[in-house]
N, C-alpha and C positions, 0 to 999 in steps of 0.2 A: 550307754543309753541311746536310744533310737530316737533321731534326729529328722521332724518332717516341715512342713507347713501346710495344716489342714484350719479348717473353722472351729472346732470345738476345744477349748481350755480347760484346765482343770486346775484351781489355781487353790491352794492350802495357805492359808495365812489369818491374819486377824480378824477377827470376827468383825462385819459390819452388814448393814441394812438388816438387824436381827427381823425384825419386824417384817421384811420380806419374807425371810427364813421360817418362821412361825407355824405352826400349823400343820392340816395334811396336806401337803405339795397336790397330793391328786384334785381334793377340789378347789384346793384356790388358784390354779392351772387346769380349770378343764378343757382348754382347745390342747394341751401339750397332744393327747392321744393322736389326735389329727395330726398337728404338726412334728410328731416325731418321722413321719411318712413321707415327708419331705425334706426329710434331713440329708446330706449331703455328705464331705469326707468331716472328719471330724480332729482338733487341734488342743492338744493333752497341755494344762502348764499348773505347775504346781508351784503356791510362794505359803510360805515356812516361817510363822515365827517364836522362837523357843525362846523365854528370858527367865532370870534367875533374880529373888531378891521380892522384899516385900516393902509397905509403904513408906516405910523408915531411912530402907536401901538405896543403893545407887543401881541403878537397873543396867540389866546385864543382856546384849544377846549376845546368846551361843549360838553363834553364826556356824559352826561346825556340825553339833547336834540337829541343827534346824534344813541346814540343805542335805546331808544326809536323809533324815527321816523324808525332805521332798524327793530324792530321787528314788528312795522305795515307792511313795505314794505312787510317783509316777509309773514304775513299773504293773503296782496294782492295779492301778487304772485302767493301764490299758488293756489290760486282761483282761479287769471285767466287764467293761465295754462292748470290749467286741464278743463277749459271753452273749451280752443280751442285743449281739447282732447290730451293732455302731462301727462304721469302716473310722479307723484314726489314722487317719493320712502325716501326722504332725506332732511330736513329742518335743514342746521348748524345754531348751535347760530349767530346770526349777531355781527359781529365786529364794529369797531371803529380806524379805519388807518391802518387796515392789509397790505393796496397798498403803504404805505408809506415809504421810505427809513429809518430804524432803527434807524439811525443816527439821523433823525430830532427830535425836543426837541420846546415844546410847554407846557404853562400854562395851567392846565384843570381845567374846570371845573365837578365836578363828583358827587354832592348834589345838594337837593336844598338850604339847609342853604348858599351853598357857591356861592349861584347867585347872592346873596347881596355881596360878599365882592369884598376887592378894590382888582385890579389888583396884587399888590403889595404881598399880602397875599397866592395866588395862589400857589397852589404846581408844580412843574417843572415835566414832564415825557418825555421819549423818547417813540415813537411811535413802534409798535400799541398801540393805548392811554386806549383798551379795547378790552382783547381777552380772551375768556374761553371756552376753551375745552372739560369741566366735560359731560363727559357722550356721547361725539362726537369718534364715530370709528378713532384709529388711522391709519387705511389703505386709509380713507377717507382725512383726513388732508394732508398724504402724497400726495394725486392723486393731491387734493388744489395748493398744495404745488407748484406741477410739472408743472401745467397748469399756474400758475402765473407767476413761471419762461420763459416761454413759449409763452405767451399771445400776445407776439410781432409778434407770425410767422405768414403769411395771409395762408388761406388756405383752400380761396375760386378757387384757380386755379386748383384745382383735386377733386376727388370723395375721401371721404374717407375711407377704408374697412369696409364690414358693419360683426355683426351690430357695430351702433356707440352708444357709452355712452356718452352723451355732457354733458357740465358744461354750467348752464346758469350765467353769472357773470353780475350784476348789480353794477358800480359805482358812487357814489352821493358825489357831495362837494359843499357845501353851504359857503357864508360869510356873516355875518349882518356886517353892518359899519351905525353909527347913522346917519342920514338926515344932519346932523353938519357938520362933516367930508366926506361926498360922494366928489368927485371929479373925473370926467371924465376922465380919465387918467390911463396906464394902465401899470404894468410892468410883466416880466416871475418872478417864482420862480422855484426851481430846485428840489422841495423835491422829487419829487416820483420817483420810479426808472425806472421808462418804458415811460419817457417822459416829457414833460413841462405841467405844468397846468396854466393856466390864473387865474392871480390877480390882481383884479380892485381895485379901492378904493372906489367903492361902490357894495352898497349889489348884491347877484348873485348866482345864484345857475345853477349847471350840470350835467344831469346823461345821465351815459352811460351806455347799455345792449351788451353784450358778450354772444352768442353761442358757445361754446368749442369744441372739441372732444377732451376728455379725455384721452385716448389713443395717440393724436398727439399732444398736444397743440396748432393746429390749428385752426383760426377763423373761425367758418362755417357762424356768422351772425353780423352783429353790428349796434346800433343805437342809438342816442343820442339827446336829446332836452336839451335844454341851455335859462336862461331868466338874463338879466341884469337889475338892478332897484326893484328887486324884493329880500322881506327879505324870506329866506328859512324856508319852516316848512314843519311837517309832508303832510298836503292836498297837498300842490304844488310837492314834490315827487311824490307822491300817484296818483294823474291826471296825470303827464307826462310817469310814469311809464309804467300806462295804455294804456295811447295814444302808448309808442313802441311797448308794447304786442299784440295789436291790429295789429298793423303792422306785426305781425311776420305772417306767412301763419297757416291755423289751420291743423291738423293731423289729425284729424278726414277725 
């Protein structure tokens, strides 16, 4: 996978700030069109979270399934990026609950031996459930770093100084829950730290796209596709991905 340090992210993981996500991206971002003009190289990062198990269960991530399916995404990415004319200078390793509150503590799965095993047997970690850094710019991590903390501010109300180096952040969370167990019914959980995510008791999957500027950590763009009843895997990332990229205006 292709290894840089540019501005733009693209980070796949649990769904937060829906409410930013909302809507059509084009008007409630009308300076993006301007501001995509001044956009600069651009820094790919995709964070992954796939868990298994419904309200009853003991929650699972499939830390295996989940960086997998990010380092597709990221190949997708950057494909279709630079389709619609975006130079990506930067592809981070894709994570696995980088957007996750530290504190949270889930059974992972990280093998495939350990697909078969019972719940029971499962090793405990606190999130991120998969992070590596080997051979990622540390000035890059920091910018990461700053824009996550950040990621809350809207910042679609002003022009931003150009030029602009953005972070495109993609995040994705999926839940299987067996056809047994589905139940129509729906509660919050509180793990992430920029918000609530929706937890059903049946399978579901959510991702949401983030335009950055890196220098503000302000949102220049956001958009999200969301399906209920549906068990998450690589292709259904991968189509809906596309579907927002398409959406984004091209530079060219």
């Amino acid at each position: 996978m292709k290894k840089s340090c540019g501005m733009v992210f693209i980070i796949t993981m649990s769904c937060i700030l829906l409410n930013c996500a909302a809507g059509n991206p084009a008007k409630k971002y009308p300076h993006f069109s301007v501001q995509k003009d001044e956009f600069e190289s651009c820094s790919i990062f995709t964070d992954i979270v796939v868990t298994h198990g419904s309200k009853n269960d003991t929650m699972i991530v499939d830390v295996l399934s989940s960086h997998n399916i990010g380092e597709s995404l990221s190949d997708t990415l950057t494909k279709a990026f630079y389709e619609k004319g975006y130079y990506i200078e930067n592809v981070i390793p894709p994570t696995v609950g980088r957007f996750l509150d530290g504190q949270a503590v889930a059974k992972t799965i990280e093998t495939e031996q350990q697909q078969s095993w019972n719940h029971k047997e499962l090793p405990v970690h606190h999130a991120p459930f998969y992070f590596d850094s080997t051979g990622t710019d540390p000035g890059l991590l920091n910018m990461l770093e700053s824009c996550l903390a950040s990621i809350g501010t809207q910042g679609h109300k002003s022009l931003s100084q150009t030029p602009i180096k953005p972070l495109v952040l993609i995040q994705g969370k999926g839940n299987k829950v067996p056809l047994s167990k589905s139940i129509g019914q729906g509660l919050l959980t509180g793990l992430l730290t920029m918000g609530y995510a929706s937890f059903y008791q049946v399978s579901h999957y959510q991702i949401t796209l983030y335009i950055v500027d890196s220098k503000t950590g302000k949102v220049l763009w956001a958009d999200s596709e969301y399906s209920e009843y549906s068990s998450p895997n690589a292709e259904q990332f991968i189509q809906n991905t596309i579907k927002m990229v398409n959406r984004i205006p091209n530079k060219i």
